[in-house]
N, C-alpha and C positions, 0 to 999 in steps of 0.2 A: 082373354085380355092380354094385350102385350107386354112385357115385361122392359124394361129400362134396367139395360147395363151397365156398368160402370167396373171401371178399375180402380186401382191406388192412385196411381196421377190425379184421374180429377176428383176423387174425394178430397187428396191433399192440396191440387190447386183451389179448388172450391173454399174448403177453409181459411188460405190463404186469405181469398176474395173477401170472404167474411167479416174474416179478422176486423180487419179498417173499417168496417161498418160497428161491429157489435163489440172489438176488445177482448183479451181473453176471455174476461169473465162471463161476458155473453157468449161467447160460440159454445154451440153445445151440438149434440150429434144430433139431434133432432131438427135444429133447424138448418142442421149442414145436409139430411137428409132430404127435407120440404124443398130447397133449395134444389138437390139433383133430383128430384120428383121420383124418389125411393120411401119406402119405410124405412125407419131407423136400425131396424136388425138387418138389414142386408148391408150396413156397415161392416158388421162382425165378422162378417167374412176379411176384410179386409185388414181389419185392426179389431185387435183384443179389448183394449178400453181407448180412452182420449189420450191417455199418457203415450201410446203407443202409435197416435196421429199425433201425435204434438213432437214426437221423434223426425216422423216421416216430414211435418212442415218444416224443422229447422236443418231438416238434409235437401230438403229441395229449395230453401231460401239458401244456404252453403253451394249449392252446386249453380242456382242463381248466379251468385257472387261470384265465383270461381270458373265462369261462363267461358272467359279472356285469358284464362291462365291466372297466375299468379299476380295480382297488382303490384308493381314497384320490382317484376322480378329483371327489369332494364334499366332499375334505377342510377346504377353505377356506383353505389354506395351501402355497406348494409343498414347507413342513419335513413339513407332515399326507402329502402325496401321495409325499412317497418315504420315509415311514416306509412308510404301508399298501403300494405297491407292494411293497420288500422286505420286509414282515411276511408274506407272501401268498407272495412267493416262494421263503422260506426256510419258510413251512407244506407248501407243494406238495413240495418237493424231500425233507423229513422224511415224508410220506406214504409211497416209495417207497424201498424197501431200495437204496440205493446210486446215490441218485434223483440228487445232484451229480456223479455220474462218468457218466452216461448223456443228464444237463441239456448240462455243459458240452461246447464245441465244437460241437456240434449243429449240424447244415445242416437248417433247416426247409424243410420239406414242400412248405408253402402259403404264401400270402400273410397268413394271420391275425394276423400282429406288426405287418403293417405299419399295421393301422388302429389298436391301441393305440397304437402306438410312436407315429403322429400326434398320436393325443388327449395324451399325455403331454409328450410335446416341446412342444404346444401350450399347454398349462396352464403349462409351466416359462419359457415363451417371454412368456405374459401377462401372469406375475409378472413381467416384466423382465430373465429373463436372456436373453442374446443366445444365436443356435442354436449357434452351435459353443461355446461354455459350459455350454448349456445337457444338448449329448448328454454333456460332458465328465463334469456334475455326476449323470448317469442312468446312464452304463458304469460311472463310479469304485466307486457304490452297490451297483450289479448285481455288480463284482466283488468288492464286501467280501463279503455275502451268498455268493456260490458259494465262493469262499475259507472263509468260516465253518464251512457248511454242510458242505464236502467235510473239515475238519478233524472236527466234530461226529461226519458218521456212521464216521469212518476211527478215532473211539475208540471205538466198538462194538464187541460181541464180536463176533467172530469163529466160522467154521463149526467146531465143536470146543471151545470154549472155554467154561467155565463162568463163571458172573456177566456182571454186566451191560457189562465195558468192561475199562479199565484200570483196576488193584490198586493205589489209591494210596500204601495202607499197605505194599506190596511195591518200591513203586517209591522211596519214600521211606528204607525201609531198604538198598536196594541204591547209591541216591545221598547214603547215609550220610557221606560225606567233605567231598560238597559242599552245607552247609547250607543256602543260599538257594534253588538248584534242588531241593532233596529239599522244600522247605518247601512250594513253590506247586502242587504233583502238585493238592490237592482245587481250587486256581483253574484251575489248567488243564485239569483233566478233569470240570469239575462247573460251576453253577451258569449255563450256556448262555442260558437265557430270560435273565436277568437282565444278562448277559455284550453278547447280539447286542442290547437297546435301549441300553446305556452305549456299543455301540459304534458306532451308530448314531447315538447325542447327539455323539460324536467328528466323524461323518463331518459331519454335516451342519453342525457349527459352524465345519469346514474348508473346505466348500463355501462357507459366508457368510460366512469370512474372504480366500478367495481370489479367487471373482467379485467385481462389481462392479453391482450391478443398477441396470437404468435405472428411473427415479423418472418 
């Protein structure tokens, strides 16, 4: 009987694929296996448990992104290069059904962050910020972004659930007592694009209020 090959790529692309069907909490090895018409232990060969695909998916969703180079690294500005960075990375993380809870924590794979990560810190190091400010001003960023993001897809429906999210008209009548929290249900459950660049204008005028760049 013939045997079906596989390597890491497409178990990890495969998963990928998954994802957007089933969520994390549905991908499982078993049906990432039915899927590449393997049994589930000839995964092992390739990854020790799911923690250690779920590495390998958010190195090859990273290297995705990072396809183009650095986004915003022609921005001409370092407010231009870490808007585009987190515009880029909160596009990438929305592509994939539950894409911030599988992004974050991640232990990469390979070495492929580290040559962004160079070009980045280096453009931010050009402008003048000093390096340990400068990674301060790049993590702070990266974590409003997965913060955001993990909030955004976490108001999505749900497996079973009709409409698109949370019922702000339901949630507003049930927080019927408390008129200021019943009020803001459509700001907080709506208007996102518009939400992550005001919050963005936030970050980075807290970044240029708190460093000090060299001239």
């Amino acid at each position: 009987m013939a045997t079906t090959k596989i390597d890491r790529a497409q178990v990890a692309d495969t998963a990928l694929r998954l994802l957007n069907d089933t969520g994390l909490e549905g991908l499982t090895l078993r049906a990432i296996a039915k899927d590449l018409g393997v049994q589930a232990p000839a995964l092992y060969w390739h990854f020790k448990n799911k923690e250690a695909l779920l590495d390998e998916m958010a190195t090859v969703m990273y290297r995705r992104m990072a396809a183009d180079g650095v986004p915003g690294a022609d921005a001409g500005s370092w407010q231009g290069l870490i808007r585009e960075v987190n515009r880029a990375l909160r596009a990438m993380l929305l592509s994939y059904r539950d894409g911030a809870k599988v992004y974050g924590g991640a232990r990469f794979t390979g070495n492929d962050h580290a040559e962004s990560l160079e070009v980045y810190l280096g453009i931010l190091v050009e402008a003048g910020f000093g390096l340990r400010d400068a990674i301060r001003a790049a993590t702070a960023s990266y974590a409003y972004t997965m913060g955001f993001v993990a909030e955004e897809q976490g108001t999505m429906a749900r497996p079973g659930e009709a409409g698109p999210g949370v019922d702000t008209a339901e949630r507003a009548e049930r927080l019927a007592a408390y008129p200021l929290a019943a009020a803001v249900g459509p700001e907080m459950f709506g208007s996102y694009d518009e939400r992550f660049e005001e919050g963005l204008d936030v970050l980075i005028a807290g970044i240029e209020a708190t460093y000090t760049l060299r001239t």
